[in-house]
C-alpha positions in Angstrom: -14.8 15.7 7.7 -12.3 14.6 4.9 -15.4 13.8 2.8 -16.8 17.2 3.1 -13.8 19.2 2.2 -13.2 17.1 -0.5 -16.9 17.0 -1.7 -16.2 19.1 -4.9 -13.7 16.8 -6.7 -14.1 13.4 -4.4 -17.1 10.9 -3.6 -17.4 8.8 -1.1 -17.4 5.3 -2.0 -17.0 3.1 1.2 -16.8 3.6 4.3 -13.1 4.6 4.1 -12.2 5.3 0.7 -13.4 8.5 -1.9 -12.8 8.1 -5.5 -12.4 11.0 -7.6 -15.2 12.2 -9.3 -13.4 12.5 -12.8 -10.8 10.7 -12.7 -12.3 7.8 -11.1 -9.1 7.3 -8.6 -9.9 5.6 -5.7 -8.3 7.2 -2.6 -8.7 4.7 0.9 -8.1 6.6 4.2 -5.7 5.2 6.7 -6.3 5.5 10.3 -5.0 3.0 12.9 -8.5 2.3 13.9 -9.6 1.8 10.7 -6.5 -0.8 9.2 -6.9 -3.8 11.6 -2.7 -4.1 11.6 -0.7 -3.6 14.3 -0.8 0.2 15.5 3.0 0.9 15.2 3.0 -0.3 11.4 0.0 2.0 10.5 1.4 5.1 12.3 4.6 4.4 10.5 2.9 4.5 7.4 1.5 7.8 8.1 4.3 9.3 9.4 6.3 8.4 6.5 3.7 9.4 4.1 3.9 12.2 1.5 2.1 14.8 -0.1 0.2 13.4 -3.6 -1.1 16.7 -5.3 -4.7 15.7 -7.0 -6.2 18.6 -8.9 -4.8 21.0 -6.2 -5.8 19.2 -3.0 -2.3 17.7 -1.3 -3.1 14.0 -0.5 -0.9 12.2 2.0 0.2 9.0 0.4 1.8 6.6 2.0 5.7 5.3 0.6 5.8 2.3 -1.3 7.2 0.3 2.1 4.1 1.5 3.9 1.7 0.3 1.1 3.8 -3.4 1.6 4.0 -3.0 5.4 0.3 -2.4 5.7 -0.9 -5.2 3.3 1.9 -7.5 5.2 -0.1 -6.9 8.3 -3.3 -7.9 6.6 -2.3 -10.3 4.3 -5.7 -11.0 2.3 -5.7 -12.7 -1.2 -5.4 -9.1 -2.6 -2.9 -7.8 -0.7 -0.7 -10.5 -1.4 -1.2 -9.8 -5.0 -0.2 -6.5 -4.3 2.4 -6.8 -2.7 3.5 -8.9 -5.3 3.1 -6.1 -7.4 5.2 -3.3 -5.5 8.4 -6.1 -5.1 8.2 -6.8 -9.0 8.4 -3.0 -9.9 10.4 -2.0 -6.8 13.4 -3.9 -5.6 15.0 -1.2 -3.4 11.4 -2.1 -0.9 13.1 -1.2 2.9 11.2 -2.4 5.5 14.0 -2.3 8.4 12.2 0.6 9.8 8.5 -1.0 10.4 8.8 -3.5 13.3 7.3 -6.0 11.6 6.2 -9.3 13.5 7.7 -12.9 12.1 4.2 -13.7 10.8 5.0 -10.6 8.2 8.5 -11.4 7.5 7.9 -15.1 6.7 5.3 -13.8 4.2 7.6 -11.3 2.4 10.0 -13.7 2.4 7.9 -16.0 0.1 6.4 -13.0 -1.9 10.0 -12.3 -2.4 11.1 -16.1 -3.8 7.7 -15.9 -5.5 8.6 -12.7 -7.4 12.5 -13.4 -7.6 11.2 -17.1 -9.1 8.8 -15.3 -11.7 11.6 -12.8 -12.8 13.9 -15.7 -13.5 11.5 -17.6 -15.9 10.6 -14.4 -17.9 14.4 -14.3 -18.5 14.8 -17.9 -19.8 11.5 -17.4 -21.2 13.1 -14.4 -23.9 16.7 -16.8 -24.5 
């Protein structure tokens, strides 16, 4: 259904994801039966989401602690990379609110040291 209405600006790409047709943006679709994480964390997500506004069609879009709460919950090579990413750009990341599981929270913790680790050289790196 999504891929229909958004026919005119969106292609569909994979199974759960569109990328825009000029643009090139890839857009996946969250749904707690697609995202293999726990069902709390992916309605969460959702729920928090907000509206993105691509050539005048609102796209929900999840917050940048539901991006890192879903790729917690999967935690694949890329999503760890991710991740990553989000904690390096973002350090106000609140997660309190997502229930995660101590599998997840060991894993941020050591994206976290990771990240916090990587800051510091770049520092003594430019003395």
């Amino acid at each position: 259904e999504v891929a229909r209405i958004a026919s005119p600006l969106f292609k569909h790409n994979r199974m759960h994801a569109l990328s825009h047709r000029n643009l090139g943006v890839e857009v996946d679709l969250v749904t707690p039966e697609f995202i293999k994480v726990d069902p709390q964390i992916v309605l969460k997500a959702i729920g928090t989401s907000s509206a993105f506004s691509l050539e005048s069609i609102g796209v929900p879009t999840v917050t940048k602690e539901g991006l890192v709460a879903l790729k917690l919950g999967r935690a694949l090579t890329q999503d760890v990379a991710d991740i990553e990413a989000v904690l390096k750009a973002n350090k106000d990341v609140d997660l309190s609110g997502y229930g995660l599981g101590e599998k997840e929270l060991k894993l941020l913790e050591e994206i976290k040291q990771r990240v916090s680790g990587s800051v510091e050289t770049k520092e003594e790196e430019l003395l």
